[in-house]
Each structure stands twice: as structure tokens, then as C-alpha cells.
N, C-alpha and C positions, 0 to 999 in steps of 0.2 A: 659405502654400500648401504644400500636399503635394509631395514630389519622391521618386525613387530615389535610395538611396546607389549602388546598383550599375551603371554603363554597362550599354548591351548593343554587343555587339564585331562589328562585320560590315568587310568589305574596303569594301563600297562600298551608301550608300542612295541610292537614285533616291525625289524628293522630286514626290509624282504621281503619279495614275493614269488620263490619258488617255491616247490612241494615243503616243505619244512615249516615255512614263514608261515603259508598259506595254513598249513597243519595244528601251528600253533596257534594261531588267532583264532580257528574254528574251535579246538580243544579250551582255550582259554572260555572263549562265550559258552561254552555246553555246559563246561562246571560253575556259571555264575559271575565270569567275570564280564559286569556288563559294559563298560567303559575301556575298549581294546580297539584300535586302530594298527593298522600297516601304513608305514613309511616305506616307498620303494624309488631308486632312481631309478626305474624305468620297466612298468609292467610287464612287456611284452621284452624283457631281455632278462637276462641272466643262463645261467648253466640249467636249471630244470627245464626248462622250456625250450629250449635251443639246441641241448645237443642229442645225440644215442650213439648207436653202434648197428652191427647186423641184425644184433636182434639183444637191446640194454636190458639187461637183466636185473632181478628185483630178488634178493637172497632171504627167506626165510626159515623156518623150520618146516620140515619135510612132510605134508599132507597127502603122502600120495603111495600107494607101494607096502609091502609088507617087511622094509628094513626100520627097524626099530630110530627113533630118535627123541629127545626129550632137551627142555630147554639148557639143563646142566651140561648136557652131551656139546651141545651147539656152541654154549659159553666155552666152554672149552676148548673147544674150534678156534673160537674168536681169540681166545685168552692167548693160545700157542702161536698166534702172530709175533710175539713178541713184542714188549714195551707198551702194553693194553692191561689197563685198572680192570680189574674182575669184578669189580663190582658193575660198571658200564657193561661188561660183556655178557653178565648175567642177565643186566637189564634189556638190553638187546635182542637175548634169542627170548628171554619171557614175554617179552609184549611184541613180539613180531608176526606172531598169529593174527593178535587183536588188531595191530594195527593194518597188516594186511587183508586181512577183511573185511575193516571199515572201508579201504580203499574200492574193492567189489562193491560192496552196497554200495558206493559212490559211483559208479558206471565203468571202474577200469575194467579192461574186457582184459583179465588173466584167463587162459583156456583151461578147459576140464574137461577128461575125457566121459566117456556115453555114463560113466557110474557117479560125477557129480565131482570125481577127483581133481586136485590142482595138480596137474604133472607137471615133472621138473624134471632136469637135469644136470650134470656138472658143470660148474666153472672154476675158474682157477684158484687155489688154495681150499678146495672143498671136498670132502671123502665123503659127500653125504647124497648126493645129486639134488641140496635143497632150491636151486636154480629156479628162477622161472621168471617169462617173458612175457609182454604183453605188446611185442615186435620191437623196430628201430625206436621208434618215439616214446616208449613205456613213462618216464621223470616226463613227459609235456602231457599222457592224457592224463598222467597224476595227478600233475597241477593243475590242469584245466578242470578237472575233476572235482578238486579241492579249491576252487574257484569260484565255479558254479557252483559249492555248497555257502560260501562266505558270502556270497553274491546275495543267496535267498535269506540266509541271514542277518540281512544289512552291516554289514560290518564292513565300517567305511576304509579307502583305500587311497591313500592321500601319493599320489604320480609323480614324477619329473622331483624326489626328494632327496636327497643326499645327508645322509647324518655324519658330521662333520669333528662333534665332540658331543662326547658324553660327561652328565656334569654331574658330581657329586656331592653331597651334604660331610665334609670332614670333619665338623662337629658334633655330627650325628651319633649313637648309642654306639658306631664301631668303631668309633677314634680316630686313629690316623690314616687310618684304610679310609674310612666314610663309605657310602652307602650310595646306590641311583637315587638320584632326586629330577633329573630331569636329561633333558638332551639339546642340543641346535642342530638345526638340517636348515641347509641351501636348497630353495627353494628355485628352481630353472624354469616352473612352467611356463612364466610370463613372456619369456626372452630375456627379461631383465634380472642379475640372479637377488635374492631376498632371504635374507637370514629369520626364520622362524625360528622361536623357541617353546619346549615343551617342556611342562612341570609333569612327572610322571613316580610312580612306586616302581615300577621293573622296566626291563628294557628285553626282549628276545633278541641276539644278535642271528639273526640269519641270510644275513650278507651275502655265504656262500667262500668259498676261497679265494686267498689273494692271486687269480689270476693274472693280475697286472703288473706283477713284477717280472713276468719274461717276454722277450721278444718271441723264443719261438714255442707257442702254446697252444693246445687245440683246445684251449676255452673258448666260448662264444664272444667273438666281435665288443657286442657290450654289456661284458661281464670282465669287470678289474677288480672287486674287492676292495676293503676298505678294513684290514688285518691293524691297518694305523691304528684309529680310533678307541679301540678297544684297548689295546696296549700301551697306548699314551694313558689309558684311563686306569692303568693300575690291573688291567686284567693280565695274568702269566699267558705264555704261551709253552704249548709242551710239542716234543718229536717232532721240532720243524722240520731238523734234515730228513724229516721220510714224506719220498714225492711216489707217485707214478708218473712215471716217463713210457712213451712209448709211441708206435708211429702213426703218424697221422699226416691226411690230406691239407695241402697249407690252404687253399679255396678251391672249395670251401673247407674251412676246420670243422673235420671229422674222422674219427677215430676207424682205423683200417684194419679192423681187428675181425675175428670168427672167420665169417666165409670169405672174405674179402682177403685172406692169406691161404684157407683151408683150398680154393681152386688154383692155383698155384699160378698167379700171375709172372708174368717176364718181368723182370726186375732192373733196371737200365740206369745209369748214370751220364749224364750229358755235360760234356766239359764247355769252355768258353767258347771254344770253337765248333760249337756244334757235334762232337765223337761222341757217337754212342758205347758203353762198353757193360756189358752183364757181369758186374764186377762181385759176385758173389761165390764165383770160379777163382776168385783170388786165395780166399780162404775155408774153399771146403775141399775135399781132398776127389770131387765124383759131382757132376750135375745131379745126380740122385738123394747126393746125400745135402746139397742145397735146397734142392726138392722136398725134402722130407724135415728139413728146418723150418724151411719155410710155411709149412703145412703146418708144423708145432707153433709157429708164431700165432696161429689165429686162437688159437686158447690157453696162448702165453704170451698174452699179448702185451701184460707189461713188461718193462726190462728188469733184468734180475739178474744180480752177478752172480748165482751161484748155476746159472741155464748159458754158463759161459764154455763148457770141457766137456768132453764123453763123447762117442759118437753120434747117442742117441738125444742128447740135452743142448745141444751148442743154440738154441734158437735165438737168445738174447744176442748171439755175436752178431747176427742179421744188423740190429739199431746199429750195433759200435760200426759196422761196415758203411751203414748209412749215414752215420754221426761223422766218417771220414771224409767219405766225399764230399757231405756237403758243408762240413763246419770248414775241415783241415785245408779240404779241396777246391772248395769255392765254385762246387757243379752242384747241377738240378741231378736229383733223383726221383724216377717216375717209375709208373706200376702200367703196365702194357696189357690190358686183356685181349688184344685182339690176336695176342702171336704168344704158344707156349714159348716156355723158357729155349734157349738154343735154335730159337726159330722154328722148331722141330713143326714137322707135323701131326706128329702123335708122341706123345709121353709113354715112355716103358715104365708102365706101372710095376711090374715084376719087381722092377731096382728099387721101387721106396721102401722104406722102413712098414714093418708089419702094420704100425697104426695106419701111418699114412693110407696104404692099398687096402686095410679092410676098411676102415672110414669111408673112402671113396669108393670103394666097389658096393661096397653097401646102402651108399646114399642113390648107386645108379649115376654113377658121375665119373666113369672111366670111357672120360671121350670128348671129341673138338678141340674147342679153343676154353681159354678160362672167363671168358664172356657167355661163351654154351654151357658150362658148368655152373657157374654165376646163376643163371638165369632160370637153368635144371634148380639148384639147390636153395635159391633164395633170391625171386624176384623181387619180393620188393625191397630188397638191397639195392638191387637195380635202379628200381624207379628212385630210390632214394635220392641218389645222385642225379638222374636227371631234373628231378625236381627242383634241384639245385643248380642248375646248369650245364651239367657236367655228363655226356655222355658217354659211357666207359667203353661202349661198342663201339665206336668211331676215333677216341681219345684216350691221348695218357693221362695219368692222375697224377700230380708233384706231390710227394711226398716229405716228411722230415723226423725227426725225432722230438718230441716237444713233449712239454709238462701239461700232468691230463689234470689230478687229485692230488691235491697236499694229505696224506693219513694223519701229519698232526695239526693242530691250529691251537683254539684255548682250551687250556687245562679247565676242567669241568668235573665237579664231585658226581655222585650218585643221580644224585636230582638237576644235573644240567644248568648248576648254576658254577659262575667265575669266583674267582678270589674278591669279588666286587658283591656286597648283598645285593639284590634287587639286578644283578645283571647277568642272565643266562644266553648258552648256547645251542643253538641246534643246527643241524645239517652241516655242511663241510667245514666251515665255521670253528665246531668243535672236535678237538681234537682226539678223538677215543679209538680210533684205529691205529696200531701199531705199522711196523716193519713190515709186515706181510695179511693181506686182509682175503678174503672170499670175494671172489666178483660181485657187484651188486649189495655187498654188503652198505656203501653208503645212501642206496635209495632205503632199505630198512631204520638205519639207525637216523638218518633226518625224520621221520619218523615217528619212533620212540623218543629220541629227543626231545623232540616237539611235546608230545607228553608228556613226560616227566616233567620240562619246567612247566607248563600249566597248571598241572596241579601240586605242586609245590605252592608256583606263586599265587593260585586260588586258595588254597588252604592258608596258606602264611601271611601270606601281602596283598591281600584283596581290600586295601585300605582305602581313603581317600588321599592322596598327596599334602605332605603337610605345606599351606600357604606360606608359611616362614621360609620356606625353602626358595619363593620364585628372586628372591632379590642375590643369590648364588647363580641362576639360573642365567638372569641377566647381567649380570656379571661375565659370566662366560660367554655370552653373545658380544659384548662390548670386547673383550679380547679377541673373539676369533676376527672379529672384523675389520680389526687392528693388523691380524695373520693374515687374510687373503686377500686385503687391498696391497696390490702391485702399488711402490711407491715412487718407479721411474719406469715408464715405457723404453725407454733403453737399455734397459738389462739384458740379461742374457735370457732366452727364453722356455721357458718353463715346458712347453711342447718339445722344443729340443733337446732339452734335458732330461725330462721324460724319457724320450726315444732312446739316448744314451745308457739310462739308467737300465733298463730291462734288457738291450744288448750285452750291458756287462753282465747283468744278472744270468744269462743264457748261455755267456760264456765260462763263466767260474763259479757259478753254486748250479749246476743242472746236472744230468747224471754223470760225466768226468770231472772233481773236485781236486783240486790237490790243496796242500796247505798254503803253498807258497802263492798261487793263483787266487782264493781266497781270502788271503791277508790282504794282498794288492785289490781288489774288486772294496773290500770292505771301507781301504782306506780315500779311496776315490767315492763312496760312498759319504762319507765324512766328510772330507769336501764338499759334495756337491750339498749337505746339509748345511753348512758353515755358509755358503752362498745365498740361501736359498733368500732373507731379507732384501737381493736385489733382483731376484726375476722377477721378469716380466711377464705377461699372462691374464687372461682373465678369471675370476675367483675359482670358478670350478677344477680350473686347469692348473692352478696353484695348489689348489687342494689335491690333487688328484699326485703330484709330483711329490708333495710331500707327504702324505700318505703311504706312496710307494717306496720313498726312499726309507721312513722309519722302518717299515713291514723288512726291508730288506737288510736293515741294521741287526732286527732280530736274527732274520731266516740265516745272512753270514757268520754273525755269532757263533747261531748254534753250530752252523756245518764247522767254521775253524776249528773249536771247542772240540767237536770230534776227530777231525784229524790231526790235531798235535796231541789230543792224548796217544796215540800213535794205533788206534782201535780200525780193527778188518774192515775191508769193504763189506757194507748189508746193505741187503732189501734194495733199490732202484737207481742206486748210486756205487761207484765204483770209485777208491782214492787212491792217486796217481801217488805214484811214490815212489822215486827210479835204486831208492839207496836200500828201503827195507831188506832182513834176509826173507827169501821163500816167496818173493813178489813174482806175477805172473807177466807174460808177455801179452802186448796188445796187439792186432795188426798195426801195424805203421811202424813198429818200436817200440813205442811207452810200455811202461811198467805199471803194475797195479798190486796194491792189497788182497791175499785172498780173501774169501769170503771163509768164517771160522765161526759158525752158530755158537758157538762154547766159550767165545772169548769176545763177545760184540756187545757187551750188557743188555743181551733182552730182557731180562731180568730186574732192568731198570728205567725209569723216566726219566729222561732229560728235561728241564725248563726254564724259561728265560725269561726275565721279569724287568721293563724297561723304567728305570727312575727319570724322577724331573726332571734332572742336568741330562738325559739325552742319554746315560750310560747305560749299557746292557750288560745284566749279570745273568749264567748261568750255573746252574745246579742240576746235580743228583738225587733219584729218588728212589725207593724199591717200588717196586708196582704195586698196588694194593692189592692183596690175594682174591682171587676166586672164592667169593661166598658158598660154604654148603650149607645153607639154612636145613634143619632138622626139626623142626616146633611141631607139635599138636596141633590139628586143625584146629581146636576150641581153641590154642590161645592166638594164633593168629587172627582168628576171627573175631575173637576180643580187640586186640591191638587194632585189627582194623575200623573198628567201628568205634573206639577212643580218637583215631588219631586221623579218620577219613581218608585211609587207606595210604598213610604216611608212615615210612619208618622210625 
């Protein structure tokens, strides 16, 4: 393969360019760091820019209203997710003001009403109404937003780049761990691929999540993640087993969440032979009381096994109904707006559940069809979809159950940096949401993230790259290029394998786990790593398969690790287990773990830390407590102006 003899020399690459990346590299140049570059495989893709919802929410501290809120109040919010550092969660509702109103001064149009206020609302896992919208696309005018600011301030933006390995100085001041000293990225702009290397002091990993380890996912088309890299490089990974799962349109992938359940679509299942059947009469005991699930689906929109029992909570069983038909069952499941549920021609509101009928009566939406409600309560959800193809007036939507947000990824101190000096996390990437998060809470903390390491790595590592380091650097160019030249066109091939690999991953590590189904997933896993020196492929596609497969060596680890300790189904995953005593019934038959907040270690971090022989070990951790800071203004303000607003 083609490569550079010559590094290219910067203080610091931020590896990304969604809202995070883009956040970072603006935050790094304002505090002085003047030699900062983005590496992205591909501008105009990834998850900021590509995906939303009804209306994607952006979760901060409450500016609006006369209910009291304060940052400790909101960290504490965050904290009771479970398996979330308090110290991250402190840092989160603290600078989520500031960071949310840099966002304004940047042109996101967040609405206020006539007196200057940001109003909000609730989302899910939020007792505070700190919510708020800026419509479907909110994470794209973020980014464009924070775009057009890097734009003006030259801050260059190197395209078509894949960072492939991260290199490290292991002689350097931290020993055996070692330090960033640089990077190599596969360069595709040519057509022809070209291994570039970088000598650099830090590294921003803002990648984004390993979307690419499932088949069935509502990440964006080209957005896979590169969770490898990092973790081959000595960085931990923490609360891999916590996903959100929930339902979404397969084309285009987009998440069918808010009004898009809140009008109460006909719900359909289509088998090989064309039968249609509204199979959600299977397992509720009343059309009404499917009705009224399904209405709670839109603001419980992820899956959650403990929104499995009661008559008023069942709304996660909706995915498990939809996870039957079309995993168990091998049928299309689609969303009909043109014909209420039952066919009916009018819906007896009277029968929903109290939210349900005041919801809708109060929104003005007790009437027609759920394309007239649709369109009453939230047109440009509407256009949304045609914009994309897809006309909901006329058409059904295919639906499925797929992976939206990993909550864990790299473990990350206070300041957003890895168990790697010189190599920080921001945005999905890193992993500081627990079990259970507030909607929108991951457009805030990409964010803050993003600040924190900037000014860590402005204050600490604003160095120049030491030269003695570039012949490590090239060193690790000379190996990778060894890894992704294919050495037989007749191998097995690397695109197929690929396609393999994330079917299994969709099959036994997504929201139904058992132990036994992810022992077998992981050891086919290992295989297909053991193979990998004879596929075939071209460099990117090599990388990309192996990339995917380490990422997934982690992610099964950690979920086996969880269920042979023999620990409750939590948060977005459910663990099948036909022998436990007190396990619950599924539809179909299966049996599951309950869900027991008191016996699930929230109270603790899981993490996984991959060695050079390819082995994954995981560990237990306490969380680190919720800071009460208490100091005098005077000496805060002292420390601040010693240490440049460092802890």
C-alpha cells in the first residue's frame, strides 16, 4: 500500500466531525491551542448530522419556569441512572448552560417564549421538564452550526480520513502505559487508499459509537465507528452492556419515537405470504389498552425491562412483540397511518388510559385517521419522512427493533481524558451515561466533553510534539500496512464477513442476551479473528471488519461477564434465563431475569481493558461519588487563577 515518509505535525487531532468533534476543535483554537486539525472519514456523515426524532431533544438545566433547579439538583439526576462517575455528572449539568448558549449565539434556533425564556419540557428519565427542541434535525443545525464557526476560523478539516491506529511513546514519563505521540489514518480521498501518519501531543477520540457492530441499527448508513482503535490502543472501555434499543424505520433509519407512536398508528405484521395481522391483540388484554401502550411508547421510547408488567407500564412489551415477529418470525412489521388500529373509523377515546385521552384531547387530536393527527400535531414530522422518500399518507413505514446509543463506550476521568495520557473522549464515544439517561442528555454531554478535554489539553499539553517520537510513529505505519494489505485474493471475504459478524452481533448481544447465546456469538467471534490474516478485501474493508470484530470481543465480554454473574435484567436489555427461580414469562414462552434495581450494581462500573495477545479482561468498580464541593468563593477564585481554571 501507498503511505507518507513525512508525518504531518499538529498539537492535537480531534478524530470527527459531528457536534462533539466539531465542539472540540472550536473550544481547543479559542483557548490557544493553535495547531489542531479534524480527521474525519467522511464530512457530510456520521450520527450528528444525519439522524433526529419528532422533535431530538437537547437536555440541559432548566431556564424557564418558576420550579427551582441547580446544577447539583440535575447531577443527581444524572448520577441516579445508575453506573455514572459523579464527578462526570456534576460536570455535565455545570457547564451545560454555558455550553448551551454558546450553541444560540451560534444560530441554533432553541425557541423562547414572548419573555426571552427557553422553554422545555419532559423527556424520558427527567422529573424536571429540562427538555428542549430545536425540531427533528436539532444534533445537524448543531453541527452545521459549529461548522460554520471552525469554518471562519480556519481550522482545517482533512476528509475521506480513517484513523486506523493510535501510536504511542511506551518509553515515554508513563512507562508502560506510554503516552499519544501520534496516529495513522487511511487516507481514501484519491480512490487509491494511502496511509498518512501523524506526530501529535493529544488525540480527541470523537468517532461517535460503534454503530457498526449491528445489522439491525438506526444509526446512519455511514456511520460504523471505530470503538477498535482506541481499545487496541490501551484505552478501557466502561458499561458496554448498556445500549438503547428501540424502534425504528429500517429506510430510511429513523427513530419512531414522540408523535410518531403518540397518534396511535395501526400496527401490522406481514408474514411470507403476504397475511396481514395487528398482532398486538395478542398480548394486551383490550384494543384500548394496546392503544394506550402504544401512545406511552412515544415518550418511552426506549426499551426498558422494567415498562414490561402493570397495566399502566407494559409499553416496552410493544419492541418484544415486534422483536417476535420479525427476528423469531421472519415477517415485515409496518406502522399504517392511513387506517386507525382495528380498522375502526373512529377511536373511543373514552377507553384510553387517563394520559392517553387527556394528551390527545388537549393537543386537539381526538379525530380521523393518525396521518390527520400526525399532521394536526406535528407536521413537519410529516414532511420529515417525505423528505426522505417515504409518504406516510399513502404508505406503510417497516419498522424493527434496532440499536439507537451505546450509554457506555471509554472510561473517561473528570477532564475527558482515557487511561491513554494525551488521549481524550467526547461525544458517544465516551462513555459517562449509565443504565438509565434523560433524553437528549447525549447532545449536552458531547458538549461538555468537548470542553473539558480542551482545556485540560490547553492548559497541560499545549506542547510541541517531541521529534524523537516520529520514528515509533513510523514504525506503526510499517506494521499497519503489513495488517491491511490482503495477502491472497482468494480468501474469504472480508465484506462477508463483515455482514456475518453484525447479524450475529443483532442476534445475541442486542436487547434478548442469554449466557449461553453469547458465549456461542463470542466464540465465533474468535474465529472469525483467528482468520482474519486470510481475507480478502480491500484495505478500508479490512479495517473496517476488523475493527468491528475487536469492538465486539469487548461489547460480548462485557454482556457474558454480566450474565453468568447471574445479575437482573437492567436498563435496555433483558437476560433470557429459562432455569432462574422468580424469572418472568415472555410472549412466545422464554423466560427472563427480573429487573431488581437493588440487586443490579448500580452502584458500580463495569470495565474491559483489551491486552496485546487479543485477551479481554473485565473488572469492577465503585462509581466515583457525586462531588459536594463547599469552598469560599475566595478560594476558589484563587485556585482558579493558579491553576487556569483546573482542578
Amino acid at each position: 500500500m501507498k503511505y507518507e515518509n513525512q508525518p504531518m505535525i499538529l498539537n492535537t487531532v480531534v478524530v470527527g466531525s459531528g457536534a462533539a468533534g466539531y465542539s472540540a476543535a472550536l473550544r481547543l483554537s479559542e483557548l490557544g491551542v493553535s495547531s489542531v486539525a479534524i480527521l474525519t472519514e467522511g464530512v457530510l456523515t456520521g450520527t450528528s448530522r444525519n439522524t433526529g426524532s419528532d422533535k431530538q431533544t437537547y437536555y440541559k438545566l432548566s431556564l424557564s419556569g418558576g420550579t427551582p433547579d441547580s446544577p447539583f439538583v440535575m447531577a443527581r439526576d444524572l448520577f441516579a441512572g445508575g453506573c455514572v462517575d459523579g464527578d462526570n455528572a456534576l460536570c455535565e449539568a455545570a457547564l451545560s448552560v454555558r455550553c448551551f448558549l454558546r450553541l444560540c449565539e451560534l444560530g441554533v434556533p432553541f425557541p423562547t417564549d414572548g419573555y426571552g425564556q427557553f422553554v422545555g419540557y419532559k423527556t424520558d428519565h427527567d422529573p424536571a421538564a429540562r427538555a428542549t427542541s430545536a425540531g427533528p434535525l436539532t444534533s445537524r443545525l448543531m453541527t452545521e452550526a459549529l461548522e460554520r464557526e471552525a469554518a471562519r476560523r480556519g481550522i482545517p478539516v482533512y476528509d475521506c480520513m480513517t484513523v486506523v491506529r493510535i501510536v504511542k511513546n511506551d518509553s515515554g514519563p508513563c512507562g508502560d502505559r506510554g503516552e499519544v505521540c501520534g496516529l495513522i489514518a487511511l487516507d481514501t480521498s484519491g480512490g487509491t487508499p494511502v496511509l498518512r501518519p501523524v506526530l501529535c501531543r493529544n488525540i480527541v477520540w470523537a468517532a461517535g459509537g460503534p454503530a457498526g457492530i449491528y445489522a439491525d441499527t438506526v444509526y446512519p448508513v455511514g456511520h460504523t465507528g471505530t470503538t477498535g482503535v482506541p481499545l487496541e490502543a490501551g484505552a478501557e472501555g466502561q458499561n458496554l452492556t448498556e445500549w438503547q434499543y428501540g424502534l425504528a424505520s429500517v429506510s430510511p433509519r429513523w427513530n419512531v419515537s414522540g408523535t410518531y407512536m403518540q397518534v396511535l398508528p395501526r400496527m401490522i405484521s406481514v408474514d411470507a405470504d403476504g397475511r396481514e395481522r395487528e398482532f398486538l391483540n395478542d398480548a394486551f388484554p383490550t384494543p384500548a389498552s394496546a392503544c394506550s401502550a402504544l401512545f406511552l411508547k412515544g415518550y418511552q421510547w426506549p426499551f426498558d425491562c422494567r415498562k414490561l408488567d402493570g397495566t399502566a407500564s407494559r409499553s416496552s412489551l410493544i419492541d418484544l412483540l415486534v422483536y417476535r415477529e420479525t427476528v423469531q418470525k421472519g415477517s415485515r412489521v409496518l406502522l399504517d397511518y392511513t387506517h386507525n388500529p382495528g380498522m375502526a373509523d373512529e377511536i373511543d377515546y373514552s377507553a384510553l388510559s387517563d394520559e392517553a385521552r387527556s394528551y390527545l384531547s388537549r393537543a386537539g387530536a381526538c379525530f380521523g385517521r393518525p396521518i390527520d393527527r400526525l399532521q394536526h400535531m406535528n407536521a413537519p414530522a410529516v414532511e420529515l419522512y417525505r423528505g426522505k422518500g417515504v409518504d406516510l399518507a399513502s404508505e406503510p413505514l417497516e419498522i424493527a427493533l434496532c440499536a439507537q446509543h451505546n450509554n457506555g463506550g471509554l472510561a473517561v476521568d473528570g477532564w475527558w481524558q482515557t487511561a491513554i495520557p494525551g488521549l481524550f473522549a467526547c461525544g458517544e464515544a465516551a462513555g459517562t451515561h449509565g443504565v438509565t439517561r434523560p433524553g437528549g442528555s447525549a447532545l449536552n454531554a458531547g458538549q461538555v466533553g468537548a470542553y473539558r478535554a480542551a482545556q485540560y489539553a490547553a492548559a497541560k499539553r499545549n506542547d510541541a510534539p517531541a521529534v524523537g517520537n516520529m520514528s515509533a510513529v513510523m514504525s506503526a505505519l510499517r506494521e499497519v500496512d503489513r495488517l491491511l494489505t490482503a495477502p491472497d485474493a482468494s480468501g474469504p471475504s472480508a465484506a462477508g464477513m463483515l455482514a456475518d459478524a453484525r447479524r450475529r452481533m443483532s442476534g445475541a448481544g442486542a436487547a434478548l442476551r442469554s449466557a449461553a447465546s453469547l458465549r456461542a456469538a463470542l466464540a465465533d467471534t474468535d474465529r472469525a479473528l483467528a482468520a482474519f490474516p486470510t481475507v480478502s478485501g480491500d484495505p478500508l474493508v479490512r479495517f473496517r471488519l476488523r475493527d468491528t470484530l475487536l469492538t465486539q470481543k469487548a461489547y460480548l465480554t462485557a454482556m457474558l461477564d454480566y450474565a453468568e454473574a447471574g445479575l437482573p435484567s437492567r436498563g435496555s436489555a433483558l437476560i433470557l434465563d429459562p432455569d432462574a427461580p422468580g424469572c418472568l414469562p415472555l410472549p412466545g414462552g422464554s423466560r427472563f431475569r427480573a429487573s431488581d434495581p437493588d440487586a443490579d450494581r448500580r452502584d458500580m462500573v463495569q470495565t474491559v481493558a483489551l491486552s496485546p495477545d487479543g485477551a479481554v479482561t473485565v473488572s469492577w468498580r465503585p462509581v466515583r461519588p457525586l462531588p459536594a464541593p463547599d469552598e469560599p468563593f475566595e478560594t476558589v477564585w484563587r485556585k482558579y487563577r493558579e491553576n487556569k481554571g483546573l482542578l
